[in-house]
One Martini backbone bead per residue (centre of mass of N, CA, C, O) as a GRO file, in nm:
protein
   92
    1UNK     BB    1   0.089   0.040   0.029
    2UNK     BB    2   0.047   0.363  -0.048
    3UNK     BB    3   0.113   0.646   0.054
    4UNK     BB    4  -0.005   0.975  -0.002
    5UNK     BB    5   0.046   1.246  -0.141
    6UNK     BB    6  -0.061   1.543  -0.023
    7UNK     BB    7  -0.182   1.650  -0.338
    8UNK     BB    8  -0.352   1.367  -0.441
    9UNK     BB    9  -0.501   1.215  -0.251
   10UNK     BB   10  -0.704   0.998  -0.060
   11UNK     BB   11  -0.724   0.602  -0.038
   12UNK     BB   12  -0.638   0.507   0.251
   13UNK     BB   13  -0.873   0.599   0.511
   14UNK     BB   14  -1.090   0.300   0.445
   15UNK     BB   15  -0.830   0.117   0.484
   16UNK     BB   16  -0.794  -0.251   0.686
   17UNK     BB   17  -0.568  -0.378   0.535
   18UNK     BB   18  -0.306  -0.607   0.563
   19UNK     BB   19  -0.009  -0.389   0.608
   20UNK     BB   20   0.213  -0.158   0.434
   21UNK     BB   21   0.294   0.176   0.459
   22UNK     BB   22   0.424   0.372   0.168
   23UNK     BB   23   0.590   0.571   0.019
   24UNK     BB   24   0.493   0.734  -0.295
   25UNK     BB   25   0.811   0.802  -0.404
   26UNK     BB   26   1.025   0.579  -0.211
   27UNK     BB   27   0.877   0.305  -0.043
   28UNK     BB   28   0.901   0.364   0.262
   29UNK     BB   29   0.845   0.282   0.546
   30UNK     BB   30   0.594   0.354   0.776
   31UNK     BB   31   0.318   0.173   0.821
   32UNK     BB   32   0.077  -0.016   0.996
   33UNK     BB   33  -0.233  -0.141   0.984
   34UNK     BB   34  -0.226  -0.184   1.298
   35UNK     BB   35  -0.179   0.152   1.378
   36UNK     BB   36  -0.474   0.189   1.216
   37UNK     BB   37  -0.739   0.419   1.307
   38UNK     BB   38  -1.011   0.588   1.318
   39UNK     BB   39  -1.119   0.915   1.186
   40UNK     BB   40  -1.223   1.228   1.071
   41UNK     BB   41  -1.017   1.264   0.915
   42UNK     BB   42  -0.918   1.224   0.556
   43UNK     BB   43  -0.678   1.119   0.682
   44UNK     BB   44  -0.494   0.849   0.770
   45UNK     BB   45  -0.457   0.723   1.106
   46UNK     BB   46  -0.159   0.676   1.334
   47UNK     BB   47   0.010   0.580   1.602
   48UNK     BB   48   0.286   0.436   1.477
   49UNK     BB   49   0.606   0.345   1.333
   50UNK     BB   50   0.799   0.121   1.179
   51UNK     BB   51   1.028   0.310   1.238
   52UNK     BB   52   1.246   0.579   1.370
   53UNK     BB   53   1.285   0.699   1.054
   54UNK     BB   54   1.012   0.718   0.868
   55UNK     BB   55   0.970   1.013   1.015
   56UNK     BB   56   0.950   1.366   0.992
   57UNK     BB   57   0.943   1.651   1.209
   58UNK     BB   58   0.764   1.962   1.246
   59UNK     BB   59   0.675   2.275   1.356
   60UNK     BB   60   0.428   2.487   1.243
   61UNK     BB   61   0.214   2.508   1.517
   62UNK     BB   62   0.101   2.465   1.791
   63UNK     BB   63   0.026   2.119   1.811
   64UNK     BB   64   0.166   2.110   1.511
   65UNK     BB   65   0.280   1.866   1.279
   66UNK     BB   66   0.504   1.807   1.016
   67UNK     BB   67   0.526   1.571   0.819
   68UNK     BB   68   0.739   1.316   0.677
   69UNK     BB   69   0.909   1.157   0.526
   70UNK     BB   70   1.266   1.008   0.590
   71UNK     BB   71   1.379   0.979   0.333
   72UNK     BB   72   1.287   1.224   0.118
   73UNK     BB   73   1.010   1.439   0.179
   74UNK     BB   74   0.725   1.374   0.179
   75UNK     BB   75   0.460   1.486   0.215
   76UNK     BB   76   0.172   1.337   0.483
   77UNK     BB   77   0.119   1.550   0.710
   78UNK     BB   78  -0.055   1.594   1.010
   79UNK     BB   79   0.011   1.649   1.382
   80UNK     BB   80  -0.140   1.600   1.680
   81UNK     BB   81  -0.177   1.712   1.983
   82UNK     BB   82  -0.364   1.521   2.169
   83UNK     BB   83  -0.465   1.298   1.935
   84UNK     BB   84  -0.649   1.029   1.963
   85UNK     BB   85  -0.743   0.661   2.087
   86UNK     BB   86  -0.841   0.750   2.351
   87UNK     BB   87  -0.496   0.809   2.452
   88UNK     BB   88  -0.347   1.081   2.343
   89UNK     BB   89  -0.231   1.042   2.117
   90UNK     BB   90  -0.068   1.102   1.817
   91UNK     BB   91  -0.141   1.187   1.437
   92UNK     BB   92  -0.067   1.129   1.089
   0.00000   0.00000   0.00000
């Protein structure tokens, strides 16, 4: 499964077969679909990373961060920070 890019439009959303999310532009294992779980937002959302190096992120603005793959730079969305499945994790 590749994880879509920033501005193609998402089509991994509501699929919830077993597999890995790759960047889809270089590949890099990014996301488990163990660790992803149902959101509102357009964009599927994951508890945690396939590697400790799967994605990098920045602060874009208080309690806000861009994501980006780990290997590439390709945006991948952005994480909310105390947003999660009702455990306060944070969302990709």
């Amino acid at each position: 499964m590749s994880f879509c890019s920033f501005f193609g439009g998402e089509v991994f959303k509501d699929h919830f077969k077993p597999g890995i999310y790759v960047c889809s532009k270089c590949d890099h294992q990014l996301f488990s679909s163990r660790s992803k779980y149902e959101h509102s937002s357009p964009w599927p959302a994951f508890t945690e990373t396939i590697h400790e190096d799967s994605v990098s992120k920045y602060e874009e603005r208080p309690g806000v961060y861009k994501v980006l793959c780990g290997k590439c730079g390709n945006g991948l969305g952005h994480e909310f920070v105390n947003d999660g499945p009702n455990r306060g994790l944070s969302r990709f």
